[in-house]
C-alpha positions in Angstrom: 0.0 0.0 0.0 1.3 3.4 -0.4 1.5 5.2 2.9 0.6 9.0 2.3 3.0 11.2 3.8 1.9 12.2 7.6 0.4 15.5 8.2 0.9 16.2 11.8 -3.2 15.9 12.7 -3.6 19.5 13.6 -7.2 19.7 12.0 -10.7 20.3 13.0 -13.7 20.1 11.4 -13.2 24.2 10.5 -9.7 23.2 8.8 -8.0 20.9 6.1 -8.5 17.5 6.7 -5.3 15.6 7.5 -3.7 12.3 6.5 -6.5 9.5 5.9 -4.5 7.3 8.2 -3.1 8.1 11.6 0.9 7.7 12.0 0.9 4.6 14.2 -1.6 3.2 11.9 0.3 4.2 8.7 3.3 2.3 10.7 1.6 -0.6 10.8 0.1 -0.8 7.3 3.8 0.0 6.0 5.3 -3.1 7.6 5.3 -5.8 5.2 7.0 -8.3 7.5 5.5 -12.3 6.9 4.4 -12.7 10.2 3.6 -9.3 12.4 1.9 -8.9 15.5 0.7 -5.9 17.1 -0.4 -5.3 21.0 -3.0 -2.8 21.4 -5.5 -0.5 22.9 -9.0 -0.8 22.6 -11.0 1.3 19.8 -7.5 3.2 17.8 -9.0 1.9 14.5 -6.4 -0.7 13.5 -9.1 -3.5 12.4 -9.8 0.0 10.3 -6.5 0.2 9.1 -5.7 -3.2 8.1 -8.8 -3.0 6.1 -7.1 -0.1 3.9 -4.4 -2.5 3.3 -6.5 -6.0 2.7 -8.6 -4.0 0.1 -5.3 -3.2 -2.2 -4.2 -6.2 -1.9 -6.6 -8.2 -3.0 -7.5 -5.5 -5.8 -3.8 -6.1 -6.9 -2.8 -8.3 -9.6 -0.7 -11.1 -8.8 2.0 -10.0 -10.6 1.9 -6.6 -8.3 1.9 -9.0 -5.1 -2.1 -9.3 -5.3 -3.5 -12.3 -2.9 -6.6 -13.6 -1.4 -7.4 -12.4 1.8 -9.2 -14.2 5.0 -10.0 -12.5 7.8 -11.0 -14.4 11.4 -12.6 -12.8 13.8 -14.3 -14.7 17.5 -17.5 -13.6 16.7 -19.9 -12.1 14.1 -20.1 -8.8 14.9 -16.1 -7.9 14.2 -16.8 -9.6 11.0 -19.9 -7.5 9.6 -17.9 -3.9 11.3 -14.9 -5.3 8.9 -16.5 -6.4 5.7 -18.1 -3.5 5.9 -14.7 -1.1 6.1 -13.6 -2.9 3.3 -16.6 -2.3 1.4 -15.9 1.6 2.2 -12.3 1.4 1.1 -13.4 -0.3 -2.0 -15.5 2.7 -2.9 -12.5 5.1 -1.7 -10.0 3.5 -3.8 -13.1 3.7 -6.8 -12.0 -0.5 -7.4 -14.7 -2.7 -9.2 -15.6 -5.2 -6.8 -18.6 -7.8 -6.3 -21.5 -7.1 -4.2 -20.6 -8.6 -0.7 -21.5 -12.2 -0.9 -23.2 -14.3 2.2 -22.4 -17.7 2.9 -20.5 -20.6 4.7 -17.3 -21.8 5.3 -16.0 -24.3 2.3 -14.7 -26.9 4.9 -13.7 -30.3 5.1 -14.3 -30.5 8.7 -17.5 -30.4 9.3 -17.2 -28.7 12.4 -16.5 -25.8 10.7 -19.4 -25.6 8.1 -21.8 -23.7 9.7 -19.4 -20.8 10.5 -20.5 -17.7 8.2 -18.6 -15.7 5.6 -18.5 -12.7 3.8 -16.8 -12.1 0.5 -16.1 -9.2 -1.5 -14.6 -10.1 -5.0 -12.3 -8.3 -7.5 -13.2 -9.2 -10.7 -10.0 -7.4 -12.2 -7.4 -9.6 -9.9 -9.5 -12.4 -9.4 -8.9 -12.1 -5.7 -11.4 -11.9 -2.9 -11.5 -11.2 0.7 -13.4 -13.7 3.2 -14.9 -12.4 6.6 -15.8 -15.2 8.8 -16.0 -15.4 12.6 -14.9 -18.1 14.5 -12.1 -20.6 14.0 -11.9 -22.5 10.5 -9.9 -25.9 11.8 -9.2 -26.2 7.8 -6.9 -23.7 5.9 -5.4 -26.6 4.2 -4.9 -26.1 0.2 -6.0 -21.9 0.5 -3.0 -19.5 0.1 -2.8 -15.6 0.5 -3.2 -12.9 3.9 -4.1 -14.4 6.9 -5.8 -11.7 9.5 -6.4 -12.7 12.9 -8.2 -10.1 14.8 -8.6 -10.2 19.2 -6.3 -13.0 18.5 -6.2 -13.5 22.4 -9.3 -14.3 22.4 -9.6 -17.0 20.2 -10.1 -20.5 22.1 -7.6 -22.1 19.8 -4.9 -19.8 18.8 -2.2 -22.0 18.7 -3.9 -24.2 16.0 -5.0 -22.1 14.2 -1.7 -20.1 14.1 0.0 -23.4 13.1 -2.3 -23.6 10.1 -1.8 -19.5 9.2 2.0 -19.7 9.3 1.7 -22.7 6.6 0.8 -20.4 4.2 3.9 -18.2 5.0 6.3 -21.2 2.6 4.3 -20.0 -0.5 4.6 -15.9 0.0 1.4 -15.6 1.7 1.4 -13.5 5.1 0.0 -13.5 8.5 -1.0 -10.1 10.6 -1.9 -11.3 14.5 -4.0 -7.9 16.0 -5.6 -8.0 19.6 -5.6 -6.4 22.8 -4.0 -8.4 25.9 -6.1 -11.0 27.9 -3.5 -12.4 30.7 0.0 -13.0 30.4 0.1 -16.7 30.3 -2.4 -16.4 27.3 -0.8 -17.6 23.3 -0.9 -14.2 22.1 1.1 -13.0 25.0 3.0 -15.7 24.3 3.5 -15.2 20.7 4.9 -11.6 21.2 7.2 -12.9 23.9 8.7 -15.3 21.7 9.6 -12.9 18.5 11.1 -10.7 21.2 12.9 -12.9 22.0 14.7 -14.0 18.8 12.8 -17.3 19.2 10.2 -16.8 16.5 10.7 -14.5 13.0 8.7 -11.6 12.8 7.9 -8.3 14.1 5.6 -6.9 17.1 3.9 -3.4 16.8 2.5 -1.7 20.6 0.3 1.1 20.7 -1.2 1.5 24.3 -4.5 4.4 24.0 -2.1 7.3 25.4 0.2 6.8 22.7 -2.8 6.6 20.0 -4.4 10.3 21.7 -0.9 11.7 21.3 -1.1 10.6 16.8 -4.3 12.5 17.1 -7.2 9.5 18.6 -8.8 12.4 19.6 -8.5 14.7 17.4 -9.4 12.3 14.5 -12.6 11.7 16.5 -13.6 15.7 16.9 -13.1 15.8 12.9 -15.8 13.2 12.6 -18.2 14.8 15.0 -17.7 18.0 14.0 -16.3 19.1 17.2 -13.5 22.1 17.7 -10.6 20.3 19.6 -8.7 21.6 22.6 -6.4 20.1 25.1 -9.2 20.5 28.2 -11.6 18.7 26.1 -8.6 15.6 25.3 -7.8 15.6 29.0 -10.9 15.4 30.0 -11.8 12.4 27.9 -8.9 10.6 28.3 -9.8 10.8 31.9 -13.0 9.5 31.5 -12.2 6.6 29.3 -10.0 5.8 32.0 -12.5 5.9 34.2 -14.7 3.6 32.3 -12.1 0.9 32.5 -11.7 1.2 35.7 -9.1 -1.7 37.2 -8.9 -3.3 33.8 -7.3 -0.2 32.2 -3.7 -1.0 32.5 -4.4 -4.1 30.5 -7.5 -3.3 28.6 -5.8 0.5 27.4 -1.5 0.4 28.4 -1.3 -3.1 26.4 0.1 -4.8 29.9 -1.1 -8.3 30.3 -3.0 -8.8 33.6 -1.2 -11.4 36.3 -2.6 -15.1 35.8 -4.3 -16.5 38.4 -3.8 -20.3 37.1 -0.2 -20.3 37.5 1.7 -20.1 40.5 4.8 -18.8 38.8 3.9 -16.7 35.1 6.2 -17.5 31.8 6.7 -13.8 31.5 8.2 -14.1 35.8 10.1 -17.6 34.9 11.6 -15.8 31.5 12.6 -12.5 33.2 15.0 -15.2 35.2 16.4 -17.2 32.7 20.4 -17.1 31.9 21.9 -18.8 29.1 25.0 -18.6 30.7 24.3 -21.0 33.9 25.9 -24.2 33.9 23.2 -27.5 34.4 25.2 -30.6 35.3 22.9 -33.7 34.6 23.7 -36.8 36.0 22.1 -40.2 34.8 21.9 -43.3 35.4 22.0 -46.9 33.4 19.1 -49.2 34.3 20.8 -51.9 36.5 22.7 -49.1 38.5 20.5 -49.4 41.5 21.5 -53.4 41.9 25.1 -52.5 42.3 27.0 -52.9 45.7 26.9 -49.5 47.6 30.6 -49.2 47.9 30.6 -49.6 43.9 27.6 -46.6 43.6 29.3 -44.6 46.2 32.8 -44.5 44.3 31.4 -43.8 41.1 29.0 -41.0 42.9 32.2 -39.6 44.4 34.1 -39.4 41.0 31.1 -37.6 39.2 31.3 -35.0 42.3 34.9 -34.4 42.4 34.8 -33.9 38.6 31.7 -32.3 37.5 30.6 -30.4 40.8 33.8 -29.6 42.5 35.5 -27.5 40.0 32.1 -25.4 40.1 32.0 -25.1 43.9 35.6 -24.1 44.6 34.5 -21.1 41.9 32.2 -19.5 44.6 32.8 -16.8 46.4 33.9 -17.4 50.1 32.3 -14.0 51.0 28.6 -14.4 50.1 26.1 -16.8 51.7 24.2 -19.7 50.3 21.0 -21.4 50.5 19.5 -24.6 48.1 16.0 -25.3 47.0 15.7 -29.5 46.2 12.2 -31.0 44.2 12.6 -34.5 44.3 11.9 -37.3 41.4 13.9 -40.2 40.3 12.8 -41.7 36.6 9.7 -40.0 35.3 10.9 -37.0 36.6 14.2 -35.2 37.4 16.0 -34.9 40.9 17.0 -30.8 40.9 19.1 -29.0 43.3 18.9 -25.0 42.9 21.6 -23.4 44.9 21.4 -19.5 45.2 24.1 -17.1 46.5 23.4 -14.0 48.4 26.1 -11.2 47.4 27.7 -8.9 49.1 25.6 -6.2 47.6 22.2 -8.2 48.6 22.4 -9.3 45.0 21.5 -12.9 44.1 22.4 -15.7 41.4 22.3 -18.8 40.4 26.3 -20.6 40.0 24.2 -23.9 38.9 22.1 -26.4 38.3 22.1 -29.9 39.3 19.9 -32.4 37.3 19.7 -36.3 38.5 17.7 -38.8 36.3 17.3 -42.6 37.4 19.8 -42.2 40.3 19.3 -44.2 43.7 18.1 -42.5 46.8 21.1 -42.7 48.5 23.1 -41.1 45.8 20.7 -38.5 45.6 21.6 -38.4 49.7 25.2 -38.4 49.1 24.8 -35.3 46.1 22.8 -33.6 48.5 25.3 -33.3 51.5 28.0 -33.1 49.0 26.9 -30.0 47.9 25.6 -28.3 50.8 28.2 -29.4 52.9 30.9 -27.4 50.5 28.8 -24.3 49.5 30.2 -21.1 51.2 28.6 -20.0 54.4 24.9 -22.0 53.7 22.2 -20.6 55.7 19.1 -22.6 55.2 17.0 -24.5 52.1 13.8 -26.1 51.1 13.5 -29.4 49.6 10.1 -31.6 48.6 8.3 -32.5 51.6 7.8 -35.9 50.2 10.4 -38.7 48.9 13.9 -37.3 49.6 12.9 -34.3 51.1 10.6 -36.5 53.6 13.4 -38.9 54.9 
């Protein structure tokens, strides 16, 4: 799409009307990324926005980069308020399109067949754009722009991002657009990930204030005829605000509310991850446990004084330690967390200890092993049952 240049939205309904599209949303429209993603306020029009763009790009031929477009929404009414911006940005752009057509979903599952669509076609490219609401389960054989708008707020997201991304191996493109619900929820997820280098593509934010400050507002006394002025903004900020009560900081700042399903969030257990602390695993062959205990205790001994040693006489003799123990043995792993306490009240990790199929009293003899030789322990917690228990 070409992105007019952006007029500073100084206007009111007395002056010259100012760029069609705001400058966040021109941002957005300009980003051409496969897979984008943006976090965002309530009500700044970027459903709106991503209309403008869905309309030229299904208008397009392929040869310009034309494509179908299929937009999935959770529930019928998003779907109706976005067929019918495209319908107005057909008629602004003066393309030749077909009447917006009703039906239903084209699915093999048959789940899916009752969901209802709404197409707009473009008998010049060929293309079309589909509306639905729901979740298709089947995107299998279609090609082209995947939208998927309040992602967070789709039951499935993770299928049915699996299915969107598909389409990214044959040029097609995926655009994820929804406000926050939780931090533990796929979307937040999602944008967590690409953050972190883990997944290709790009994330877009635009909390309300920063939408008011690209002229929300203003843009809104244009289309009531109103005369702007900074008491009047102020004053509705406040009360939008208002309306949202608890839920703003989520609902309006784009920051995901605390679970309260999990005990400890992703967002908490990334914020501490290092890739720089070293895990020591230990396992055990099958047949281990039937050995005589001076044979389990030497070999025990060797993997300390080579493995875990070297790592303990590393430490600090100044600071103080403590260790956290959650016991397992086959199905799940033995894991001994020692933390130090620096000098300046600061505290880390050294190292992780994993044990996997190892005897109890191995896991006794790792265990005093390493408390007994980490510098100046205070205190720790270990599983109150199994291990922790005896």
């Amino acid at each position: 799409m070409t992105i007019p240049t952006y007029i500073p939205d100084t206007a009111t309904a007395e002056n010259q009307a100012p760029a069609v599209l705001l400058a966040y949303q021109q941002h957005w429209v300009a980003d051409g990324s496969p897979l984008k993603v943006i976090e965002k306020s309530r009500r700044t029009g970027l459903t709106w926005a991503e209309a403008s763009d869905n309309v030229l790009t299904a208008a397009l031929s392929r040869s310009a980069g034309g494509q179908n477009v299929y937009y999935i929404a959770y529930n019928q009414d998003m779907t109706i308020e976005y067929i019918q911006s495209c319908a107005m940005w057909t008629r602004v752009f003066n393309y030749a399109a077909d009447k917006i057509e009703e039906g239903f979903w084209d699915s093999e599952d048959d789940a899916d067949k009752h969901i209802k669509t709404y197409t707009i076609r473009f008998p010049s490219s060929g293309f079309r754009i589909v509306a639905l609401s729901s979740r298709p389960s089947n995107l299998r054989g279609r090609q082209g722009v995947i939208v998927i708008d309040e992602a967070a707020f789709h039951e499935k997201l993770d299928e049915l991002l699996k299915a969107a991304l598909a389409m990214l191996i044959w040029g097609g493109k995926v655009r994820v657009i929804s406000t926050h619900n939780g931090q533990d929820n796929q979307f937040n997820e999602l944008i967590t990930d690409i953050r972190a280098g883990k997944r290709k593509g790009t994330v877009h934010r635009i909390t309300f204030k920063e939408a008011v400050n690209d002229g929300l507002y203003r843009r809104i006394c244009l289309r009531l005829g109103k005369t702007w002025s900074v008491q009047e903004e102020t004053a509705w900020m406040a009360s939008v605000y208002d309306f949202y009560g608890a839920g703003a900081a989520e609902e309006l700042d784009c920051i995901p509310a605390n679970s309260t399903g999990a005990w400890l969030s992703r967002a908490l257990i990334e914020s501490r991850m290092s890739g720089y602390t070293p895990v020591l695993r230990w396992e055990c062959k099958d047949g281990f446990e039937l050995l005589p205990d001076h044979v389990r205790h030497a070999e025990c001994q060797d993997w300390l004084l080579d493995k875990l040693s070297p790592l303990l006489d590393k430490l600090p003799k100044d600071c103080i330690s403590f260790d956290g123990e959650d016991f397992g043995r086959s199905g799940d792993l033995t894991v001994h967390a020692p933390l130090l306490q620096m000098q300046n009240l600061t505290r880390r990790m050294p190292f992780l200890i994993e044990l996997r199929n190892v005897p109890f009293r191995q896991q006794e003899q790792v265990a005093f092993y390493l408390i007994d030789n980490l510098p100046n322990f205070r205190g720790g917690a270990f599983d109150a049952r199994g291990n922790g228990q005896f």
